[in-house]
C-alpha positions in Angstrom: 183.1 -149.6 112.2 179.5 -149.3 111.3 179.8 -146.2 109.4 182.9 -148.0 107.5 181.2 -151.2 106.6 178.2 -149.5 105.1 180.5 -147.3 103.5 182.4 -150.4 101.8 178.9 -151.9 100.8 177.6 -148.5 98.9 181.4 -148.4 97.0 181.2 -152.7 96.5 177.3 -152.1 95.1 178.2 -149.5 93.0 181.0 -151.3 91.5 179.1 -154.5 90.5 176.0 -151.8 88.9 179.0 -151.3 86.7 180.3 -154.5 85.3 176.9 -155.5 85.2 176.1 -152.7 82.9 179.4 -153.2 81.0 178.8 -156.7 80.4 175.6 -156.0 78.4 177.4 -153.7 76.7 180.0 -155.7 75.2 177.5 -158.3 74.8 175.1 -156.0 72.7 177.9 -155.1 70.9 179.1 -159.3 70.2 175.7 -159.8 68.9 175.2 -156.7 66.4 178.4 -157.3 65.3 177.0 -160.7 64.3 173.9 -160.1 62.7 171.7 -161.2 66.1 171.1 -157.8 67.4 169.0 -154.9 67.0 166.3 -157.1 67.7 163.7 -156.0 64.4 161.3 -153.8 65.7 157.4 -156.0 65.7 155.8 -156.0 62.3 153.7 -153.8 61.3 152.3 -156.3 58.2 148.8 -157.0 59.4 148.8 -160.0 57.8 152.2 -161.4 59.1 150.8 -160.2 62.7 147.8 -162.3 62.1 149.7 -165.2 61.1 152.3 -165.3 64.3 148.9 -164.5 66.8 146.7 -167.5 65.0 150.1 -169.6 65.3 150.8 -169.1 69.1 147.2 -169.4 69.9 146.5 -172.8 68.2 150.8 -173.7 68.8 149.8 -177.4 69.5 148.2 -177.8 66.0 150.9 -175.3 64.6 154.1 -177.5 65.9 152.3 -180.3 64.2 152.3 -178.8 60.8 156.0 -177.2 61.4 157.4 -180.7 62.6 155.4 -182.2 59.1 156.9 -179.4 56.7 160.5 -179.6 58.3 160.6 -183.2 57.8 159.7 -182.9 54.1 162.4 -180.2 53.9 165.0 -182.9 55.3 165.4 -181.3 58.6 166.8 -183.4 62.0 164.1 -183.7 64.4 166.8 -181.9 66.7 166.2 -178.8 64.4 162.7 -178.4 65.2 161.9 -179.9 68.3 160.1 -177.2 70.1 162.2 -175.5 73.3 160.7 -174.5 76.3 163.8 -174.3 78.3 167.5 -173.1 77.9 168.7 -175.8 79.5 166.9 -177.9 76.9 168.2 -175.3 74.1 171.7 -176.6 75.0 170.9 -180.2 75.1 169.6 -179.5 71.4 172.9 -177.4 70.2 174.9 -179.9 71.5 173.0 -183.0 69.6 173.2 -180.7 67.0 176.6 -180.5 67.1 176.5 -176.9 67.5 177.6 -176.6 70.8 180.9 -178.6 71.6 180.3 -179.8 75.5 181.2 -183.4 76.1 181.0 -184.5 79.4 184.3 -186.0 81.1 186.3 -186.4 83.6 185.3 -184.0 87.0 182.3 -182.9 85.4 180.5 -186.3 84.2 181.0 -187.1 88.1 179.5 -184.2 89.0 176.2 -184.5 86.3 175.9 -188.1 87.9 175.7 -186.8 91.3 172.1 -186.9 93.6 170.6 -183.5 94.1 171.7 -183.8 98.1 175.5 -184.3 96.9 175.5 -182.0 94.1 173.7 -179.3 96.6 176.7 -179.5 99.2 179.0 -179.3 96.7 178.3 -176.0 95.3 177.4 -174.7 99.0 181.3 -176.5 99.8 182.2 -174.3 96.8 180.7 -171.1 97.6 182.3 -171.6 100.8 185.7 -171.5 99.5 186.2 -168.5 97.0 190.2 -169.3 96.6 189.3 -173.0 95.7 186.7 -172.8 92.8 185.4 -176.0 90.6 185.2 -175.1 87.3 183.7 -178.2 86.3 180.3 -176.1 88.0 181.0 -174.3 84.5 180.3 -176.9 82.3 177.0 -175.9 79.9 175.1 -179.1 80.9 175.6 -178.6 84.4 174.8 -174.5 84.1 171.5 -174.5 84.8 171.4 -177.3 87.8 174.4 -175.2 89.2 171.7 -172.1 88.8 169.1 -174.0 90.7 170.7 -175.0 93.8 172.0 -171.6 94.4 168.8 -169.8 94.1 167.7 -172.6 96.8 170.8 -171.9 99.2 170.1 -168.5 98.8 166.8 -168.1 99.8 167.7 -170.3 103.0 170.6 -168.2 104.4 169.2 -165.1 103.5 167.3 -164.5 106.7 170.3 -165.4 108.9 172.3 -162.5 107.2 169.1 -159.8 107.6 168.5 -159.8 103.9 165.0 -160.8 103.4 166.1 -160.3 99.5 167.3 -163.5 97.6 169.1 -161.1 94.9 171.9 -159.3 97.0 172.9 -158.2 100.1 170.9 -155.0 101.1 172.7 -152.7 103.2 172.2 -152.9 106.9 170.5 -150.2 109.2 173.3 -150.5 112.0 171.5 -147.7 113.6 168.5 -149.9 114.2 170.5 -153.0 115.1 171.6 -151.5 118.1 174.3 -154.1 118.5 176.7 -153.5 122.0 179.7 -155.2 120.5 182.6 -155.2 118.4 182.2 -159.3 118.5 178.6 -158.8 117.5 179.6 -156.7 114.8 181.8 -159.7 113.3 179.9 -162.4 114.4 177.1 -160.8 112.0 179.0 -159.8 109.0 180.7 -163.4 109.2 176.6 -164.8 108.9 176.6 -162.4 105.6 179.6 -163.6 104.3 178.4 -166.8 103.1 175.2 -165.2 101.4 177.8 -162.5 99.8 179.6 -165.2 98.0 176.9 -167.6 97.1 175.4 -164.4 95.5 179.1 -163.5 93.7 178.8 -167.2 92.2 175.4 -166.9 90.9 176.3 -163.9 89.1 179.4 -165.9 87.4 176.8 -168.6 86.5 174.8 -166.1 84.9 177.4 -164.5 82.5 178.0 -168.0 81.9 174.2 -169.1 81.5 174.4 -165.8 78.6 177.5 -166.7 76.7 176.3 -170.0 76.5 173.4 -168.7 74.9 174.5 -166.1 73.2 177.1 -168.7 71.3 174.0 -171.3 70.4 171.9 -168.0 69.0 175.1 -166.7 67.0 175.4 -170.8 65.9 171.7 -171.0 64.5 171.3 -168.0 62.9 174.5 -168.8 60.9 173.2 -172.6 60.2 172.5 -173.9 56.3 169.2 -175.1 58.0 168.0 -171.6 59.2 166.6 -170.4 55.9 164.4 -173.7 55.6 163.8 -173.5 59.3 162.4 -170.1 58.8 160.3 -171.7 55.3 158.5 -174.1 57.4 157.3 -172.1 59.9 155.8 -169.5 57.5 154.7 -172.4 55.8 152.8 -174.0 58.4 151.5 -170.4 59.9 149.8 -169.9 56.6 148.4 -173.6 56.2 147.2 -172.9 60.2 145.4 -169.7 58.7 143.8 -171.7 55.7 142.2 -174.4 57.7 140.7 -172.2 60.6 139.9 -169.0 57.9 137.1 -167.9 60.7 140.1 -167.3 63.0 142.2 -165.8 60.9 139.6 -163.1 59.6 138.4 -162.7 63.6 142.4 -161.5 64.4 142.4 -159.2 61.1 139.2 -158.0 62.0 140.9 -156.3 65.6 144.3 -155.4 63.6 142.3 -153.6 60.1 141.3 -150.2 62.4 144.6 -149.6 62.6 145.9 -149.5 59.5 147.5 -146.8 57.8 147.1 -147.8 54.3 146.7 -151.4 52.3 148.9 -153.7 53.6 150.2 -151.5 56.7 149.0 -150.9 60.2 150.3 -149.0 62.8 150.5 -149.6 67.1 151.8 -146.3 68.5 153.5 -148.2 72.0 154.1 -151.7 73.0 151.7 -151.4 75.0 148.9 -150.4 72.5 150.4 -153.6 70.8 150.1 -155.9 74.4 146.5 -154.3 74.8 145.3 -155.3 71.5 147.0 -158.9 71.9 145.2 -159.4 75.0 141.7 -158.5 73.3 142.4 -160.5 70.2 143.6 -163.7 72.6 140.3 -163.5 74.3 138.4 -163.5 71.3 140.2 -166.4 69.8 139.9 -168.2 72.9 135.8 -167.4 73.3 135.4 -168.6 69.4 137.7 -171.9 69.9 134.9 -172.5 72.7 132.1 -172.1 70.2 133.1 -174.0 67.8 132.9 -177.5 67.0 136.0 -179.5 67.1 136.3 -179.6 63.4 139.0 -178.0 60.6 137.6 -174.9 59.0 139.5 -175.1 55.7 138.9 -173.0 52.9 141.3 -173.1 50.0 143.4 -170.2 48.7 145.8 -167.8 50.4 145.1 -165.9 53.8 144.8 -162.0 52.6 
């Protein structure tokens, strides 16, 4: 029996390695096709890299001056609110309009559920794989759905021997020592529930990535993406003109590695992360030295 069941959980594990692996595929495939992926390999514009650095180190005083330049450009203040989430990124497509998700019927009930009674409903529905809610599929109620799994999760874990909250790991039944064929079920039956809370947090998250992979494929094709994409350039390179000092501190740590006028080169990612790290430190150790105060000097960052 023993031999079988681990047998049956190498052949299981292998299987899911394999969707999980086709799935990217085809969703690598959904989003080149669209004009989303290849991701653009990092700039090598020294200038441009200077710009995006200054920007995410001073971000508070740069989503100032984006929010100022989209509203002059007539965007929503849904198109450039800043997101820190993607639960908040759906909220914003779906304002937007972008993302049709009206709440209704079974799953309006379920958003105005407490945390106690939305929690036992998706352990109720974990429990019961022939008898799934798809109202848990909604797009507002993704990432709460997400939440209350990984919770469960972690709290039946250690009942099932699987100290890990991201699968089942196989059992050492040579260790367990167990005496019966009763002892033998009545553990597999405490790993049944982990299997399938598991099985529905992987639904969730191919639902968690179409979801966002149809708001990125939305936006990108959106009239307001070109004048999105003005403003913050705009507002990058206003950032640069009132704190020049900064600016030429960051080109100052990008110039050794340029190639010629105008191009540099990093030879990894990680060459890149290193230098980031160095350049955020200096930026951080001059913001401490220096007076609260604009350093503006007129004229185009070079």
């Amino acid at each position: 029996m023993a031999e079988y069941l681990h047998w049956q959980h190498t052949v299981v594990a292998q299987r899911v390695c394999e969707a999980r692996k086709e799935f990217q595929r085809r969703r690598r495939d959904e989003l080149t096709a669209a004009g989303i992926l290849p991701v653009p390999p990092a700039t090598d514009d020294p200038r441009e890299q200077a710009l995006l650095w200054l920007a995410q180190h001073l971000d508070p005083q740069f989503r100032q001056l984006f929010n100022e330049r989209s509203e002059i450009a007539g965007l929503s203040p849904d198109a450039s609110t800043a997101i820190r989430t993607r639960h908040a990124a759906i909220e914003r497509a779906a304002a937007r309009g972008l993302l049709q998700a009206p709440l209704h019927g079974r799953a309006l009930s379920m958003h105005t559920m407490s945390e106690d009674e939305f929690r036992l409903h998706v352990l109720d529905d974990a429990s019961h794989q022939s008898d799934r809610d798809d109202a848990l599929c909604h797009p507002p109620l993704l990432h709460r759905w997400q939440r209350h799994l990984k919770s469960l999760q972690a709290e039946v874990a250690p009942g099932a021997l699987s100290p890990s909250t991201h699968g089942l790991l196989p059992l050492a039944w040579q260790e367990l020592r167990l005496q019966s064929l009763r002892e033998v079920r009545e553990l597999m039956g405490r790993r049944r529930l982990p299997a399938n809370l598991f099985q529905r947090y992987g639904e969730n998250r191919r639902l968690r990535y179409a979801v966002q992979d149809v708001i990125s494929i939305a936006e990108h094709l959106h009239p307001e993406k070109a004048l999105l994409t003005a403003a913050a350039r705009d507002a990058r390179e206003e950032l640069a003109r009132r704190h020049a000092d900064l600016y030429r501190l960051v080109r100052n740590h990008l110039d050794p590695h340029l190639t010629r006028y105008g191009r540099m080169r990093l030879r990894t990612d990680q060459d890149r992360k290193q230098l980031r790290g160095r350049v955020t430190d200096a930026l951080a150790d001059a913001v401490r030295q220096t007076p609260s105060t604009s350093h503006v000097e007129h004229g185009q960052p070079q």
